[in-house]
C-alpha positions as CSV (number, residue, x, y, z in Angstrom):
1,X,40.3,45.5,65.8
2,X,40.7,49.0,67.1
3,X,44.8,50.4,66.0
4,X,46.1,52.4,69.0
5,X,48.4,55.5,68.6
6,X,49.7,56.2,71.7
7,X,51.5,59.9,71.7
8,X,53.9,60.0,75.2
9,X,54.7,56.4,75.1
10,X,57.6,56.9,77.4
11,X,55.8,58.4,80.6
12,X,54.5,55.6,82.9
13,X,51.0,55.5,82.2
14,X,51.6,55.4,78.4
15,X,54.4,53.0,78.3
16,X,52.0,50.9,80.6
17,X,48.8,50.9,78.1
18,X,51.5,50.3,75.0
19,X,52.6,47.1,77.6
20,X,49.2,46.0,78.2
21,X,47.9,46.2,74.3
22,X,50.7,45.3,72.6
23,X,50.2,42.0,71.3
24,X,46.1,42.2,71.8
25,X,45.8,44.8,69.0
26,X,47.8,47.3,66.8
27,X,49.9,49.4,69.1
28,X,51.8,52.9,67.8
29,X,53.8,55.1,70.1
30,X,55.6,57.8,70.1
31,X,57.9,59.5,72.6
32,X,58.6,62.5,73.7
33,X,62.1,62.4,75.5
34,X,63.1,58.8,74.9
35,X,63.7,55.9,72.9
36,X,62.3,52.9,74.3
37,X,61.3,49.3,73.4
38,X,58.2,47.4,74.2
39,X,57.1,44.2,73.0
40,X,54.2,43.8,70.9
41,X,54.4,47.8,69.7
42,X,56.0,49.4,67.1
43,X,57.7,52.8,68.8
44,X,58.8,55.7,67.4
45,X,60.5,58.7,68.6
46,X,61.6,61.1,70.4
47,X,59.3,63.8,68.4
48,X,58.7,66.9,69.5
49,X,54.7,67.1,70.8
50,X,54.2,70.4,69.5
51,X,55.5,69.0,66.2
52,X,52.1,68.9,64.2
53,X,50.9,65.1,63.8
54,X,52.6,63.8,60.3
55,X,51.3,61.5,57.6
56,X,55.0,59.1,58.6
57,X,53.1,59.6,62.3
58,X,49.7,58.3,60.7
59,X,50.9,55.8,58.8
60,X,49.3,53.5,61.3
61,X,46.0,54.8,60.7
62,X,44.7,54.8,64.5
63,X,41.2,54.1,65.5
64,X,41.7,55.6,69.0
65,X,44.5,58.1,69.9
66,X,45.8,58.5,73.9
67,X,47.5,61.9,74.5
68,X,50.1,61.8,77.4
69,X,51.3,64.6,78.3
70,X,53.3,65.8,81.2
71,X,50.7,64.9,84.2
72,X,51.1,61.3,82.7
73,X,54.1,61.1,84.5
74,X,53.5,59.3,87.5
75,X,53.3,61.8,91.0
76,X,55.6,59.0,92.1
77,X,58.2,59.9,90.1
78,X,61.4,61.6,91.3
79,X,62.0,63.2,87.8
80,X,59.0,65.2,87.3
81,X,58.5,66.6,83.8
82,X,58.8,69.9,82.7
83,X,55.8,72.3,82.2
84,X,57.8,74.7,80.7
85,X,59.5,72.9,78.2
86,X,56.4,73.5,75.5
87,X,53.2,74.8,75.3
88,X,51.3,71.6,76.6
89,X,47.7,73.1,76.5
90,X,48.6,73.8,72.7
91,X,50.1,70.4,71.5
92,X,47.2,68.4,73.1
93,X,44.6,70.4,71.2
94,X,46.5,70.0,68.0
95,X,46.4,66.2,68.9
96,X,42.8,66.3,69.7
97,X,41.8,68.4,66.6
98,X,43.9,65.7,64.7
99,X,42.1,62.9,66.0
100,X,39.1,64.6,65.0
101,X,40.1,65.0,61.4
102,X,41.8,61.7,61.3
103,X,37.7,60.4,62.7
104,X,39.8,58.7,65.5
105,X,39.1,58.9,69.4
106,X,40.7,60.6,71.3
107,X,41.8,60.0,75.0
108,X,43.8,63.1,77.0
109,X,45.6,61.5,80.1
110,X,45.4,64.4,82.3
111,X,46.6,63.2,85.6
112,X,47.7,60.3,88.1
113,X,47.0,62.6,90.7
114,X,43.8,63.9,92.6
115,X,44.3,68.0,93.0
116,X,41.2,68.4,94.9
117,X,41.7,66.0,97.6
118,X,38.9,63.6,99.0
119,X,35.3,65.3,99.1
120,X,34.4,63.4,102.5
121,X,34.1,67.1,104.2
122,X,33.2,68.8,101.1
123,X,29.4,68.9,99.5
124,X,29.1,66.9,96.2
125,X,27.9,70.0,94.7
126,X,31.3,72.2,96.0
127,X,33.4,73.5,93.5
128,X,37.0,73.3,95.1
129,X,40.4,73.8,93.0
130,X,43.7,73.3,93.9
131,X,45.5,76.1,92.7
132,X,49.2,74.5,92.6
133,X,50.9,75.7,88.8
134,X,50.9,72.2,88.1
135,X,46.6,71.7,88.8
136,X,46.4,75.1,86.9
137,X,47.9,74.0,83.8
138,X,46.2,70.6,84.2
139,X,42.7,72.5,83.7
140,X,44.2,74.9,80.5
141,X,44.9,71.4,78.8
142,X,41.8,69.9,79.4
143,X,39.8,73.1,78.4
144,X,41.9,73.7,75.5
145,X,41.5,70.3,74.5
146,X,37.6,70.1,75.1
């Protein structure tokens, strides 16, 4: 049975996966800004996510790491997280390259949002961007972590 590590387990699409696993398999989180408790998972936290990953952080050996970084935060939500706050691009790479040496998966939760829009006046092939500070730093994580 896979062993989940779920880094951002306090923003709404991370405490939701932690919810909806916890109790079907191993479930690890750790927050970012808050405490929190969620049945079935062991949660620990708040840590810093440029903080480098830790053996104490690894100590439930994942199979399969979920990165959730600000753009995890639902587009819903009134309190929207702050970009500036740390270098995101930077601590999901370090997550990723972790992941890697750990021989876990790894999973970047970009967004809840769509930046481009629908594409029902736009050819499949088109190559639109929004270019909102948010979508912009959206695309530095995903490159950085790719």
């Amino acid at each position: 049975m896979d062993r989940l590590l779920i880094a951002g387990v306090d923003s709404v699409v991370g405490a939701n996966l932690a919810a909806w696993w916890g109790g079907r398999r191993p479930v690890t989180g750790l927050g970012w800004q808050h405490a929190l408790a969620i049945e079935g998972c062991e949660i620990e936290g708040p840590v810093s996510p440029l903080e480098p990953p830790t053996p104490k952080m690894l100590a439930s050996q994942p199979d399969w790491v979920v990165f959730c970084g600000p753009g995890a935060v639902s587009s819903w939500n009134e309190q929207r997280p702050d970009w500036n706050s740390c270098d995101w691009s930077r601590a999901a790479a370090q997550w990723a390259e972790a992941a890697r040496d750990w021989g876990a998966e790894f999973t970047l939760l970009s967004s809840d949002a769509v930046f481009t829009g629908p594409w029902m006046f736009h050819r499949e092939t088109g190559n639109c961007f929004c270019d909102s500070p948010e979508a912009r730093r959206l695309r530095q994580t995903e490159q950085a972590v790719l």
